[in-house]
C-alpha positions as CSV (number, residue, x, y, z in Angstrom):
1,X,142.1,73.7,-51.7
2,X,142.0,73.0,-55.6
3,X,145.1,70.2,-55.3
4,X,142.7,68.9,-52.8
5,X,139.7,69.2,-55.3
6,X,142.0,67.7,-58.1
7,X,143.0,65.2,-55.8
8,X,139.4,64.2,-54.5
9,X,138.0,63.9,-58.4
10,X,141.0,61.4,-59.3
11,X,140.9,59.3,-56.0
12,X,137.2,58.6,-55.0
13,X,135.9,57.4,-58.6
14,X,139.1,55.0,-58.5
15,X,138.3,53.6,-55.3
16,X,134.8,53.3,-56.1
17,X,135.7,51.5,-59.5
18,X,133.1,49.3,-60.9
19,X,134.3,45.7,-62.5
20,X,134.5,45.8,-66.5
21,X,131.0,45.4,-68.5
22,X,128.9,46.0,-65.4
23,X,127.6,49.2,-67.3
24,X,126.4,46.3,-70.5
25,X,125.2,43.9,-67.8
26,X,123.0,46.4,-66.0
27,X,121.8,47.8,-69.6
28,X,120.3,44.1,-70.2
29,X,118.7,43.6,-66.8
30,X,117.1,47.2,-67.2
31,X,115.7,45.5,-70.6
32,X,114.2,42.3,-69.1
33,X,113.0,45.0,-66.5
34,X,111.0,46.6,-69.1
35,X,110.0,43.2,-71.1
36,X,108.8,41.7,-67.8
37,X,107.0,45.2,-67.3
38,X,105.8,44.4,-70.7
39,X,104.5,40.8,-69.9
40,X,103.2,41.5,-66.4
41,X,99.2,42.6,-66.9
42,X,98.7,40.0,-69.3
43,X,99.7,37.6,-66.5
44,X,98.7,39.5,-63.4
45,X,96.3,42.5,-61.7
46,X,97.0,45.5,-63.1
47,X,96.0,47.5,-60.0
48,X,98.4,45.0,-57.7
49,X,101.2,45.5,-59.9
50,X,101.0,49.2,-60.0
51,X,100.9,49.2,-56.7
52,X,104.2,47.4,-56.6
53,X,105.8,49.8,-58.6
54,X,104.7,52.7,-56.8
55,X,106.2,51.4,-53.7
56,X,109.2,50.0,-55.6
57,X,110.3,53.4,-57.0
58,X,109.5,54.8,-53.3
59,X,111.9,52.3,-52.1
60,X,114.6,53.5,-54.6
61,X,113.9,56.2,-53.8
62,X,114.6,55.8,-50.6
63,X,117.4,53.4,-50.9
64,X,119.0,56.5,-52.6
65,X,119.5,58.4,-49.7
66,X,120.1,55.3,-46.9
67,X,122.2,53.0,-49.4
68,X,124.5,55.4,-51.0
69,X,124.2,58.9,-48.9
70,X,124.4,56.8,-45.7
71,X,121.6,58.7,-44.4
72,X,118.9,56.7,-42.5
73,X,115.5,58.4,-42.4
74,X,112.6,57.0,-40.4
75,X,110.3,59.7,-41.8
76,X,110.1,59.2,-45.6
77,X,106.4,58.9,-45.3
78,X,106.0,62.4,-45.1
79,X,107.2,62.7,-48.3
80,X,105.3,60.6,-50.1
81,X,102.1,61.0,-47.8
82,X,102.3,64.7,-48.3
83,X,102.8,64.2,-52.2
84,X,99.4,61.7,-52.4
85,X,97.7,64.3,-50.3
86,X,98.4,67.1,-52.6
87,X,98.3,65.1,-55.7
88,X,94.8,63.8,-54.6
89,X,93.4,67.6,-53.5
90,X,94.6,69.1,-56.7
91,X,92.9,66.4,-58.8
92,X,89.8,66.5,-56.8
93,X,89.3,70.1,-55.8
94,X,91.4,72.3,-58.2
95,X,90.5,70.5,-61.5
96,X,93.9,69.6,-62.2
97,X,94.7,67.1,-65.2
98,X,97.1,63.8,-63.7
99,X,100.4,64.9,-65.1
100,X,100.1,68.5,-62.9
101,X,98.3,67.0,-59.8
102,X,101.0,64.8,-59.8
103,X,103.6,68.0,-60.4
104,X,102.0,69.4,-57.8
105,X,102.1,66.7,-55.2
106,X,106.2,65.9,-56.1
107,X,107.2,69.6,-55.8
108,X,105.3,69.6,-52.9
109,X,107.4,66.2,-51.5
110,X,110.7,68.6,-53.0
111,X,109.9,71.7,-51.2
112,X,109.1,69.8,-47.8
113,X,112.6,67.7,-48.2
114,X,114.8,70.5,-48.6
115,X,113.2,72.6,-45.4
116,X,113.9,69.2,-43.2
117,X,116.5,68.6,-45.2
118,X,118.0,71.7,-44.1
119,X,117.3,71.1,-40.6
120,X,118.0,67.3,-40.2
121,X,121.6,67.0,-41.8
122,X,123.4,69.4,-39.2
123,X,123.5,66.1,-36.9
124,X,124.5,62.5,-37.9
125,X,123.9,58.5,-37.0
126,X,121.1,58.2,-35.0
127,X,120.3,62.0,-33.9
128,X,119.4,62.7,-37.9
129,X,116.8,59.6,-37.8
130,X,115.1,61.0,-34.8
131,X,115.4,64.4,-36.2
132,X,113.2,63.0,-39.5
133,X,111.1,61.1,-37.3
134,X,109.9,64.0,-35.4
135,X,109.4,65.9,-38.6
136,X,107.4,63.3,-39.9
137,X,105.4,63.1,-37.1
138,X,104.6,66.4,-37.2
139,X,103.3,66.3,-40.9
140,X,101.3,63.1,-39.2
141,X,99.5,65.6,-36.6
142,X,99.4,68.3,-39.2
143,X,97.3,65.7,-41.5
144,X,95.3,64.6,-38.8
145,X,93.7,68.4,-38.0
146,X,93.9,70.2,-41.5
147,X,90.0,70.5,-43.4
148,X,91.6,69.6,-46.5
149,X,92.6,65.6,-45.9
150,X,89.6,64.8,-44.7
151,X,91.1,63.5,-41.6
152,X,90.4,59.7,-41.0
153,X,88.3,59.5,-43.7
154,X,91.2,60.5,-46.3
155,X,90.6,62.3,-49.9
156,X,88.7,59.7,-51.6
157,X,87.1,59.5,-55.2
158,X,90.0,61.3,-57.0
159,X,89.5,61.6,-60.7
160,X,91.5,60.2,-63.0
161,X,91.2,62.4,-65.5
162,X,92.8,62.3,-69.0
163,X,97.0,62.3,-69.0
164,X,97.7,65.4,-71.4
165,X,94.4,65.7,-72.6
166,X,93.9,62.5,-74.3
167,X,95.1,59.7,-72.7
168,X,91.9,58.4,-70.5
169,X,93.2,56.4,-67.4
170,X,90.2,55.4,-66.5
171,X,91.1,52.0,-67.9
172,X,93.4,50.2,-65.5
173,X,95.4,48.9,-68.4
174,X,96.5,52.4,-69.7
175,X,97.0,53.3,-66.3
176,X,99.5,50.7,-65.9
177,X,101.4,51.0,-69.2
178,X,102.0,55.1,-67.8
179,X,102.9,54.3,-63.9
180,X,105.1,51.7,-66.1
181,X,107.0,54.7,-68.0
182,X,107.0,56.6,-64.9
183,X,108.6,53.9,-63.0
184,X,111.4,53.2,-65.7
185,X,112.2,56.8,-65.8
186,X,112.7,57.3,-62.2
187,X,114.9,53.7,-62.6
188,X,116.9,55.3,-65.3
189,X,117.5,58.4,-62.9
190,X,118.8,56.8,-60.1
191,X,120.8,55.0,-62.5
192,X,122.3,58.0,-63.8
193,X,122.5,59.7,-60.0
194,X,124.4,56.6,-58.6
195,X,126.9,56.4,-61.6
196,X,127.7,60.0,-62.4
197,X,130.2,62.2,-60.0
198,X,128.3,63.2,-57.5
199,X,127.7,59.7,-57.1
200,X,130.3,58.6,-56.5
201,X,131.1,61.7,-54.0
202,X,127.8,60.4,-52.2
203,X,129.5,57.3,-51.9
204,X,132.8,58.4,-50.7
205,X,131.1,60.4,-47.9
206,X,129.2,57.6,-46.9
207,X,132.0,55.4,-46.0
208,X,134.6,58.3,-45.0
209,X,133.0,61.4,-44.4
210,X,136.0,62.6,-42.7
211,X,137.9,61.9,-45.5
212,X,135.7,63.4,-48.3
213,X,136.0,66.9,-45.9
214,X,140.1,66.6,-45.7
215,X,139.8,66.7,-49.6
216,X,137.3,69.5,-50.1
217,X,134.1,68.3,-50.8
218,X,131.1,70.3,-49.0
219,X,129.5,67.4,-47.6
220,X,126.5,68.9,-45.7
221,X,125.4,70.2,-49.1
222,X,126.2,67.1,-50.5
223,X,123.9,65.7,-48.3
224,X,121.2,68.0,-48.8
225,X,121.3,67.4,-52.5
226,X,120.7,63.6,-52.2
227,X,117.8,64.3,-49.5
228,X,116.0,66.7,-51.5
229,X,116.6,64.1,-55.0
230,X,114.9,61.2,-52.5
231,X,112.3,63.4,-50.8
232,X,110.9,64.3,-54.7
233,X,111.2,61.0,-56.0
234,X,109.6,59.5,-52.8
235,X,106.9,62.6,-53.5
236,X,106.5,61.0,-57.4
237,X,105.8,57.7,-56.0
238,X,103.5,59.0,-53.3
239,X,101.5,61.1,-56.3
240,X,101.4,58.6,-58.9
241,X,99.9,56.5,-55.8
242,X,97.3,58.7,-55.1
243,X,96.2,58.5,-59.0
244,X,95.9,54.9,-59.1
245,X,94.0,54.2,-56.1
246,X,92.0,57.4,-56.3
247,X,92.8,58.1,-52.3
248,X,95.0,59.6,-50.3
249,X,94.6,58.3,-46.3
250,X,96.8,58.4,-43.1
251,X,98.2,55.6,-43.9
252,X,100.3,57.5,-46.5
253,X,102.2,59.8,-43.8
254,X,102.2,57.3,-40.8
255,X,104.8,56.3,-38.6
256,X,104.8,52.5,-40.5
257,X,105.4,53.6,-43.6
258,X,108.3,54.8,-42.9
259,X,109.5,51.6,-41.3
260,X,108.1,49.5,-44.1
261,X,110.0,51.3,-46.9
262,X,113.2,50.3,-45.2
263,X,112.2,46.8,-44.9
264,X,111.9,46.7,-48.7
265,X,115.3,48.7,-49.0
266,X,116.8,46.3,-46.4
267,X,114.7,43.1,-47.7
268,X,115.7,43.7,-51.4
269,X,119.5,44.7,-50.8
270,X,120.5,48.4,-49.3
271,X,123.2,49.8,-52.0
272,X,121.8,47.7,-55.2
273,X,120.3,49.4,-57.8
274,X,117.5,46.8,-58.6
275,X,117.4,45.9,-55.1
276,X,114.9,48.2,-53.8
277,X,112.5,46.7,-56.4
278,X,112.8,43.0,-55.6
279,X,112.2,44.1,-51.9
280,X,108.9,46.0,-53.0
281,X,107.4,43.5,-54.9
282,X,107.9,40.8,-51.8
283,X,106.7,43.1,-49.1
284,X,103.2,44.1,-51.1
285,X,102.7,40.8,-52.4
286,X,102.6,39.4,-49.1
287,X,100.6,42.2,-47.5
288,X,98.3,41.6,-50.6
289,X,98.4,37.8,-50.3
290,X,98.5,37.3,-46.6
291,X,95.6,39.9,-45.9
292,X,93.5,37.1,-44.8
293,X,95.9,37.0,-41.8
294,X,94.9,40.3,-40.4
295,X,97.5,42.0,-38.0
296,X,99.5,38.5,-38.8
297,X,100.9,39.8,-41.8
298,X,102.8,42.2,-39.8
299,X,104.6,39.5,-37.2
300,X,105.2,37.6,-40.6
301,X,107.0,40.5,-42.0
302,X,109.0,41.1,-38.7
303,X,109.9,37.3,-39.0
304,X,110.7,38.1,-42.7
305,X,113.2,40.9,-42.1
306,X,114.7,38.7,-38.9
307,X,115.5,35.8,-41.0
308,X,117.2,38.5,-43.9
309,X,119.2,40.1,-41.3
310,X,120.4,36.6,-39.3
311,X,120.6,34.6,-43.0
312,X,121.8,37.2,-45.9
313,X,122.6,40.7,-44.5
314,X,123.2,42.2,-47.7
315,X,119.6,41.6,-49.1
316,X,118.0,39.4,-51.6
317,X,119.9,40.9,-54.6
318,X,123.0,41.2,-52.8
319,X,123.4,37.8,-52.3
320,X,122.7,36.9,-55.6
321,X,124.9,39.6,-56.7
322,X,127.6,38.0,-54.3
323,X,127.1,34.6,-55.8
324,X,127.0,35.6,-59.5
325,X,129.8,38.3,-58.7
326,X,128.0,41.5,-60.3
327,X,127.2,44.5,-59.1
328,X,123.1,44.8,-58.9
């Protein structure tokens, strides 16, 4: 077992191997990330592009567990429904300050990912996606009946409040700048997830699980791990969310939102880094721009993700990556 251990820590990273200065070139498109991040309220809505990155980071989130765990979920909106629920109750009814009804509403996402976690994994391929769809459901029912959403009519009017005491977002702006910070960290940790050992174990059991067993890797907990890291980050998203809109709805855990995070993961590029992002930003700009089209937007989108799958299969930012050969 530990010549297969040994073996396993000196084979999978040098399969998996990156090409030379992809670590610099993805250190300067994380910087014209932030300088765009920078430059964007000047240019656009504040409140729009928060809600891009909101749903961008749920996407990475996302794209975390589908794009390198292999692990297609159809119920991620539980996750970050749950979390904007929380987040929003805490804020509203408990008094809590943003940073903690936000703490509340991601450990929340955390502890709800590793109990269907637990549960899901022990089947694979399309079993486990009905297994999280169900679960999800259930959290959609639960919603629905429990006093303390509000039911249809959602948590609404959520304070603000003052971040740490001091920092009033109230103002959109300020607002922005922190969902900004928030975002870039959560960037920065996936980063750090994708690249570091476990890693590249995640993406060694994703294309030969089988393989990754005969060498002595524990891949159900493996598996676990990277379900309970996307459930909380799709829980951050969900809370941050709740904080900028000042509602939390049934919108957040239905059935859709679950199906339109992985049109931005698939949209954007499943297995990219900054793919999720690019997705996110074209799926809520048209559903911002094309609202005038009532239930339209939605056969537009389907016609969208069509023309993606037919055209470029690997995403926006994988064919770009093809054609500029890096990794994005």
């Amino acid at each position: 077992m530990a010549n297969a251990a040994l073996s396993a820590d000196t084979d999978i990273p040098a399969v998996l191997h990156e090409p030379r200065g992809t670590a610099s070139f993805h250190l300067k498109v994380f910087i014209g990330i932030a300088v765009a991040l920078l430059i964007a309220p000047y240019l656009l809505y504040p409140v729009f592009l928060m809600k891009v990155l909101c749903f961008a980071l749920f996407a990475m989130a996302f794209n975390l567990l589908l794009g390198y765990g292999g692990l297609l979920s159809f119920g991620h909106a539980a996750y970050f429904g749950m979390a904007s629920y929380l987040s929003a109750y805490s804020a509203k009814v408990w008094g809590f300050s943003p940073e903690l009804a936000i703490l509340t509403g991601t450990v929340t996402a955390a502890a709800l990912g590793l109990v269907f976690g637990a549960v899901a994994i022990r089947r694979q391929g399309i079993y486990f996606s009905m297994i999280t769809l169900a679960l999800a459901q259930m959290v959609f029912f639960f919603c629905v009946q429990a006093k303390f959403t509000g039911g249809e009519d959602g948590i609404q009017a959520v304070p603000r409040g003052k971040l740490f005491g001091f920092i009033n977002l109230a103002n959109d702006m300020t607002l922005y700048f922190v969902v900004a910070v928030v975002f870039l960290l959560g960037l920065g940790l996936i980063y750090r997830i994708i690249h570091s050992p476990f890693g590249q174990v995640l993406k060694a059991i994703r294309d030969n699980e089988p393989r990754a067993t005969s060498l002595g890797y524990r891949t159900n907990q493996y598996k676990l791990a990277v379900f309970v890291l996307s459930t909380t980050l799709a829980g951050l998203a969900g809370g941050l969310k709740a904080i900028v809109f000042q509602l939390a709805s049934l919108t957040d855990v239905h059935w859709s939102m679950s199906g339109e995070v992985v049109l931005m993961t698939l949209v954007g590029g499943m297995g990219t880094v900054f793919g999720p992002i690019v997705g996110a930003a074209v799926i809520v700009t048209m559903a911002n721009y094309l609202a005038t089209l009532g239930a339209w937007v939605t056969i537009v989108q389907g016609i969208i993700f069509v023309l993606c799958v037919l055209l470029f299969r690997e995403g926006i930012l994988g064919l770009i990556a093809r054609w500029i050969k890096r990794p994005l």
